[in-house]
N, C-alpha and C positions, 0 to 999 in steps of 0.2 A: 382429552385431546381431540375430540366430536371438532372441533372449531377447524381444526388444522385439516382431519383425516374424514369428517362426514359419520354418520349414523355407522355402525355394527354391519348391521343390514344392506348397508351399500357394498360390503365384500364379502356375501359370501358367495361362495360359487356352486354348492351343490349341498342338497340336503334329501339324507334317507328317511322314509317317512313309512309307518305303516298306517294304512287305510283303514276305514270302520266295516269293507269290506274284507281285513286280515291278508290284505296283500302287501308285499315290503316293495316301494316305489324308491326311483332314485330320478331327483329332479332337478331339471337345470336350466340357466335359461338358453342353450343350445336349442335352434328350428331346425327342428326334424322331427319325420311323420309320428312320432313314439314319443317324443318332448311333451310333456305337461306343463309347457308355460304360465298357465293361468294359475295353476297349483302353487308353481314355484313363485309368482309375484305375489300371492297370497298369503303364503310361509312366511316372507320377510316383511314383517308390521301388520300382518294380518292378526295376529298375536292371542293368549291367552288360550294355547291348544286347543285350539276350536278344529282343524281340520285334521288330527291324527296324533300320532305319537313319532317324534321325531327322535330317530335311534343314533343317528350320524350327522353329521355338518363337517365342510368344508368349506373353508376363511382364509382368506387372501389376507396376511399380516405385515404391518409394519416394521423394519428394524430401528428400535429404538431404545439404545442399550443405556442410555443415561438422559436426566432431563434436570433443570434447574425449578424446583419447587419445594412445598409447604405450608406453613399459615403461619398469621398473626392473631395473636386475642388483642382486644382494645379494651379500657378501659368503659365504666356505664357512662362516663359523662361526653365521653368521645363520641358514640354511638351517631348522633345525627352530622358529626363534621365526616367520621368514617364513609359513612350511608350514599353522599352526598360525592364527594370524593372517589368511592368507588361506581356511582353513575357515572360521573364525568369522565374517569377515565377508560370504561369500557368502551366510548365512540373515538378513542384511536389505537387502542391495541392490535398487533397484528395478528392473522389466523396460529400465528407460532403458540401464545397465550391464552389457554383455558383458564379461568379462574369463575370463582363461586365467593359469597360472603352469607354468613349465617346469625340472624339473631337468636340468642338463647339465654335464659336464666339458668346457672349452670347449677347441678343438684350442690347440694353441701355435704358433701362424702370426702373420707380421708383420704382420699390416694390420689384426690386432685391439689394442685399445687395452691399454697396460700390465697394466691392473687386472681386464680380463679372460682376457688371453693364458694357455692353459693351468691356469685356476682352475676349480675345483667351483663353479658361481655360482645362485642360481634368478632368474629373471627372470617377473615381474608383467606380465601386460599389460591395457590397459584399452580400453574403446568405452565413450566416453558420451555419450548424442547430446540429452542434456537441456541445460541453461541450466551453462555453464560454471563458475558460480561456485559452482553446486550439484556440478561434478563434481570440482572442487576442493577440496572438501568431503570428496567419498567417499575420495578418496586421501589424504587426508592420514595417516591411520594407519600408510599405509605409508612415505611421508615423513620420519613419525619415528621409522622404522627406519633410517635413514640410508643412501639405496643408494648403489650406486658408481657409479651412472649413471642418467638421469632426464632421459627424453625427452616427460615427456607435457603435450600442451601442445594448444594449440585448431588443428586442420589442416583445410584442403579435403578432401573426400570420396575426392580421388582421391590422397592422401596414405597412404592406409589399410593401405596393402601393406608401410611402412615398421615398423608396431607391431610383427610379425612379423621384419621383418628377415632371411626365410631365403633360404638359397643356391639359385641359379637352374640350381647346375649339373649335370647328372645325377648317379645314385651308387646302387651297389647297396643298395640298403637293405633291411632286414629288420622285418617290428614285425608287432605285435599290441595291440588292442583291447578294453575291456570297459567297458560299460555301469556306470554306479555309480548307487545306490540313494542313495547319504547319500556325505557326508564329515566323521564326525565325528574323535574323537582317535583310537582303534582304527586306523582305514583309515590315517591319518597316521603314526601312528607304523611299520605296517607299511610304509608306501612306505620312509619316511627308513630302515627295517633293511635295507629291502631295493634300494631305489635311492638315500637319502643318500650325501653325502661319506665316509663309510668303508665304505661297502658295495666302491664300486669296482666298479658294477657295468656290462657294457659295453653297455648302451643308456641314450638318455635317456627321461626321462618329462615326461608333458605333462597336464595337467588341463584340462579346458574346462567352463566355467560352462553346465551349462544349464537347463533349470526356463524358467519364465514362458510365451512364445507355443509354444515348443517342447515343450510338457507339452498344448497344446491342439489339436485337428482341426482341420484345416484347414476351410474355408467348403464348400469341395467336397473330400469324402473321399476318400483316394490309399491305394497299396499301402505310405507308409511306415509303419510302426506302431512297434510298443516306443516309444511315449512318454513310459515311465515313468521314465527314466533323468535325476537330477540333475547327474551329469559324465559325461563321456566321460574314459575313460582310456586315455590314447597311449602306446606304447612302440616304439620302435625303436633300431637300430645299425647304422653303413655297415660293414662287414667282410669281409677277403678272405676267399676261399673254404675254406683250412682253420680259420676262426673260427665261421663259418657253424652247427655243430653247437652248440658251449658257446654261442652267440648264442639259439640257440632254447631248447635247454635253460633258460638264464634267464631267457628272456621266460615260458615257459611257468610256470615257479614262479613269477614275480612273480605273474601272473594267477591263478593257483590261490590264490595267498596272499589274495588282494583277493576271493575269490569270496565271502566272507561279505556283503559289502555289494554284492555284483552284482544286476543284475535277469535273469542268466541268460542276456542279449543281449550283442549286437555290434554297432557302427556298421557301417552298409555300406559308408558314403565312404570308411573307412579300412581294405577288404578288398582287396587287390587282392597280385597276387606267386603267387610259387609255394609260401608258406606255407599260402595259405587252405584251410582243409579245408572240406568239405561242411556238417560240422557246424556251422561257426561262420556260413558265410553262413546255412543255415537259422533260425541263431539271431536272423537280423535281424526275422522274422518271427512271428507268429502260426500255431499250424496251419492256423488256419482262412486265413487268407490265402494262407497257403502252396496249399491245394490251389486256392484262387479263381486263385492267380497261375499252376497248372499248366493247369487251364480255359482260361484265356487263351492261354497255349503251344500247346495240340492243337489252339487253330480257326486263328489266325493264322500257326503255323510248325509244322504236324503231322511236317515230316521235319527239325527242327531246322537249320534252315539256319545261324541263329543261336544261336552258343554261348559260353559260355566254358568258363575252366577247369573251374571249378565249378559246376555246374550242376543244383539241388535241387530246379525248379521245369522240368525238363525233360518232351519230349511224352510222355515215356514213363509221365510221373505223377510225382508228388509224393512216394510213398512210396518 
């Protein structure tokens, strides 16, 4: 619901944090002589516990007690009419309408249904938290495309984990991320060469709608930036360890192939592994954020206490 309501990050209003000094801090973005503003905009998208351990948060929530949503699977031969269909229609959907579509070669296990077990399928998924009859309306194009399955229907809020439908169970996975400018035919056609039904290729892909509140600043300004990006583009693959190589190898071409429509960025929620390189978490950012967010770093944690793998906004500086 990012489209309607904006990033996580845009409401929270205060977060307790303990320092690498072992002080418990309460931050907000209240101006007054005691406020850690700088702290507190760095908290929200500054990301990956770099400056502390955050004990408390305080989020400004929506009421949103029911929504109109779920997914479709398509059949493999649908795949490039689906693909194509769901660009077109994402340049007039209202901010009401989240939705995402996912290519994937679905495993062949028993407990998935005939018409998926083992098929090339994309699956449609929808959030719409407007007047149902209006969101029965927006689906219907896909409709009559005829899926093999067709879950979306009016649910309680706390129903919401079923759209998705993914597995709970750990798994080594692999993926990579980029930012998308447009999706027009171009970007489309290059995914379905390069991730369609004959590509064969061994990760899935995932498109996430974004645009609307998510293109806008939040009410109080945060470290997440690149808001220019209209989808997010997901890729990953679970893989033993000697697949591991050709696994990145093709993530890495898909993403190169797609850089034409990129905004140059990367999601940060979807960084994380021992894939991530330096570059790409930097790419979350702005320069200019970047060195604001290394600022932050040398007052609050001068000897890094708090790290990760990757680390571009470290005390030692930015550059």
């Amino acid at each position: 619901m990012s489209r309607q309501f904006g990033y996580a990050v845009d409401h929270v209003r205060a977060l307790e944090i303990v320092t690498a000094d072992g002080h418990l801090r309460r931050v907000t973005a209240e101006a007054n002589p005691t406020a850690d503003t700088e702290l507190f905009w760095a908290l929200r998208g500054g990301g990956k516990g770099r400056f502390g351990v955050v004990v408390a948060l305080e989020i400004a929530l929506h009421p949103v007690r029911r929504l109109y949503g779920g997914g479709m699977h398509f059949a493999t031969e649908r795949t490039a009419e689906v693909l194509h269909a769901y660009a077109e229609w994402t340049r007039t959907v209202p901010e009401e309408m989240g939705s995402s579509i996912l290519l994937i070669r679905m495993p062949d296990l028993p407990f998935l249904p005939d018409e998926l077990r083992g098929r090339y399928v994309s699956h449609v998924r929808f959030v719409f938290t407007g007047d149902a009859a209006d969101g029965e309306r927006w689906v219907a194009p896909f409709r009559a495309l005829g899926p093999l399955t067709d879950t979306v229907r009016v649910m309680p809020y706390g129903e919401v984990g079923t759209i998705h439908a993914e597995p709970t169970a750990p798994v080594a996975f692999h993926a990579r991320n980029s930012m998308l400018r447009t999706l027009d035919t171009g970007t489309v056609d290059t995914l379905l060469a390069l991730a369609g039904p004959d590509a064969h290729a061994p990760y899935l892909v995932e498109l996430r709608h974004l645009g609307g509140a998510t293109a806008r600043p939040g009410a109080v300004p945060s470290a997440l930036g690149r808001r220019d990006a209209g989808f997010c583009l997901y890729s990953g693959g679970a893989v033993t360890d000697d697949g591991v190589d050709a696994l990145r190898a093709a993530l890495a071409r898909l993403h190169a192939a797609v850089a034409p429509w990129g905004t140059g960025g990367a999601c940060l929620n979807f960084l994380a592994g021992p894939d991530v390189t330096e570059e790409q978490v930097r790419s979350a950012y702005s320069e200019t954020d970047l060195d604001r967010l290394a600022e932050v770093k040398r007052r609050v944690d001068p000897d890094d206490t708090f790290r990760a793998v990757v680390a571009p906004m470290s005390a030692e500086g930015s550059r």
